[in-house]
N, C-alpha and C positions, 0 to 999 in steps of 0.2 A: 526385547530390543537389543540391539549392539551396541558397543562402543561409541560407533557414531553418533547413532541413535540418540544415545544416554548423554553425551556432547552433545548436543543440539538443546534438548530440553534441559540439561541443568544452566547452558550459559544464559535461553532465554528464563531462567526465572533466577538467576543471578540480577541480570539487567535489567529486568522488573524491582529485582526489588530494590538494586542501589545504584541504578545507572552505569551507563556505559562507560564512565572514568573510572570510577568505583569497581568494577569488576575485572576482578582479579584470574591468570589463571588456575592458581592453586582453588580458590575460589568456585569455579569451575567447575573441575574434576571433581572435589570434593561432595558439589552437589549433584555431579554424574555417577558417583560412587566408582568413579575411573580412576588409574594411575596418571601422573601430571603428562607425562612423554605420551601420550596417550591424543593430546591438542596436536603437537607437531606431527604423527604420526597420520592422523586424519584430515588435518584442517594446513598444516604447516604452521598456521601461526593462530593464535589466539585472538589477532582483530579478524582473521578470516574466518575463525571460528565465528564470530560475536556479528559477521554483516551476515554468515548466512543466515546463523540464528534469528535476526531482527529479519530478513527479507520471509524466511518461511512463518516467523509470526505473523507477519502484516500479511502475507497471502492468505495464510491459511484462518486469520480471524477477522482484520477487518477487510480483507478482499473477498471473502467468504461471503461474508455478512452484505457488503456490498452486491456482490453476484445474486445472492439471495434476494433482494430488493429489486434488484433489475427484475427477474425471472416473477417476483410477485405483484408486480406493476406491469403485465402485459396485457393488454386486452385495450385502453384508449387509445388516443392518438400516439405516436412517438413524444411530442412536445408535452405533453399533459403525462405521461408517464416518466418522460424523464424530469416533468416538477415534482412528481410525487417522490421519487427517489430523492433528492437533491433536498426536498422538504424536511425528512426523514434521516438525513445523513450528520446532523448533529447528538441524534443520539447513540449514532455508531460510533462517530469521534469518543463522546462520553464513556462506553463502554473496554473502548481501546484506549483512554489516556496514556497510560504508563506506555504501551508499545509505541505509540507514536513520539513521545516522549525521546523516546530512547533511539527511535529510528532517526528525530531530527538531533539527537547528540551524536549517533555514529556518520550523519552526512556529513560534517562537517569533517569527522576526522577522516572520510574514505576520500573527501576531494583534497586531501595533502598528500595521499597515498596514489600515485598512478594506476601500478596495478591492483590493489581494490578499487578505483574508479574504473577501473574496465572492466570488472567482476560484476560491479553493478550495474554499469552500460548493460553488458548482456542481461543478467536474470531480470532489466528494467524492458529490455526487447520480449522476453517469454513472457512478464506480466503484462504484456499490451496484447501480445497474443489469444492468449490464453480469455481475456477477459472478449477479445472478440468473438474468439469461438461462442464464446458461454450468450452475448449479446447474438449472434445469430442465432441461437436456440429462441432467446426470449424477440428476436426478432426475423422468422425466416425471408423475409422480403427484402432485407438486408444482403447486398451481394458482399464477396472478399474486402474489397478496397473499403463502401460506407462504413465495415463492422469496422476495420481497423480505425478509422478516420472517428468515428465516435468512442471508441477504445482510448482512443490518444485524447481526447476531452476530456473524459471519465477520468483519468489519471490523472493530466493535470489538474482536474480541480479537485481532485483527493488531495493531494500534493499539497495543493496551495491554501483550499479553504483549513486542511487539517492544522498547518501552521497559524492560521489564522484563530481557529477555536481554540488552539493551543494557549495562543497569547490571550483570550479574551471570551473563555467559554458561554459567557453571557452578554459576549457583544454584538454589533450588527453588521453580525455573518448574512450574506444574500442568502435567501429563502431561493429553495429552488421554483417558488412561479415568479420569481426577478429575476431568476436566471432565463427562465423558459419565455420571458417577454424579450429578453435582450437578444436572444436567440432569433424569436422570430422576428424583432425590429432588424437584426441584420439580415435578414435571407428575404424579408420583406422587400430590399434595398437591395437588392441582386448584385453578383457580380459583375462589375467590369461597368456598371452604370457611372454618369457624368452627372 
C-alpha cells in the first residue's frame, strides 16, 4: 500500500475505535505509520481525510454486504426479493454498528462544512450509481432509469432505517414484508388516480 492507502485504513480504524471527535490527526498517521504532513499532502485536510475514509468503509462493507443480498435474493418476484433483503438488513446494521456510528457523527459535521457537503453530494451520486449497476445484474429486465429509481430506495432506506437501528437495535424497525406490502398498497393505487 501507499501513503494514501495507509491514510485511509489507519483513519477508518481510528474512527472505529474512538469516534469521529475523538480522532485525532496525529492519531492518524500514527496508525498509518505515516509522517503527520502526510494528511494535508493527500487528503488537504484531515475531516476530508476522515469522510473519505467513513464513505469507502460504508461502500466497501455495509454497501458490499448489502449488494451481496440483492444478488442472493434473485430468482422471486422483485417485491418478495426486495422483502427478503430488507428482512435481512438488521443484521447488516449489527455487523457495521461502529461504521455507521461514525458515518452518522461525520454527517453532521460535513453538513456545516459546504465543501465536504459537495464531496459527499458527489461520492452520494457514484453510490446510487454503482449500486444500479450491481441491481441490474441481480435484475436484467430492469432498464437504466427503473435500476436507478430503485437504487435511490435502496439508499434511502439504508440511510434512514440504519439511523433508526442505531437509536433502537431491538426496536420496531419495518421488516422488510411491511415494507414490501406498503410498496405494493401503493402501486396497487396507481398514479395520478382520484
Amino acid at each position: 500500500m501507499g501513503n494514501r492507502e495507509d491514510l485511509l485504513a489507519g483513519a477508518r480504524q481510528v474512527i472505529l475505535e474512538r469516534g469521529v471527535a475523538k480522532a485525532t490527526a496525529r492519531d492518524i498517521a500514527t496508525a498509518a505509520g505515516v509522517s503527520l504532513a502526510a494528511i494535508g499532502y493527500h487528503f488537504g485536510s484531515k475531516d476530508r481525510l476522515i469522510t473519505e475514509a467513513l464513505m469507502l468503509s460504508l461502500g466497501s462493507g455495509l454497501g458490499d454486504d448489502l449488494e451481496a443480498l440483492m444478488l442472493e435474493q434473485r430468482g422471486g418476484s422483485m417485491l418478495d426479493d426486495f422483502a427478503a433483503v430488507w428482512n435481512r438488513m438488521p443484521e447488516i446494521f449489527a455487523i457495521h454498528r461502529e461504521a455507521l456510528l461514525a458515518s452518522l457523527e461525520n454527517a453532521v459535521r460535513v453538513l456545516r462544512d459546504p465543501e465536504s457537503s459537495r464531496h459527499l453530494h458527489a461520492a452520494t451520486a457514484d453510490g446510487h450509481h454503482d449500486m444500479a449497476v450491481n441491481l441490474r445484474v441481480a435484475r436484467p429486465e430492469l432498464d437504466e432509469h427503473q435500476a436507478e429509481a430503485v437504487a435511490r430506495l435502496y439508499y434511502v432506506l439504508v440511510q434512514s432505517l440504519g439511523i433508526l437501528w442505531l437509536l433502537d437495535p431491538d426496536g420496531n424497525l419495518p421488516t422488510g414484508d411491511e415494507l414490501a406490502e406498503a410498496i405494493a398498497t401503493i402501486a396497487g393505487a396507481g398514479r395520478g388516480a382520484e
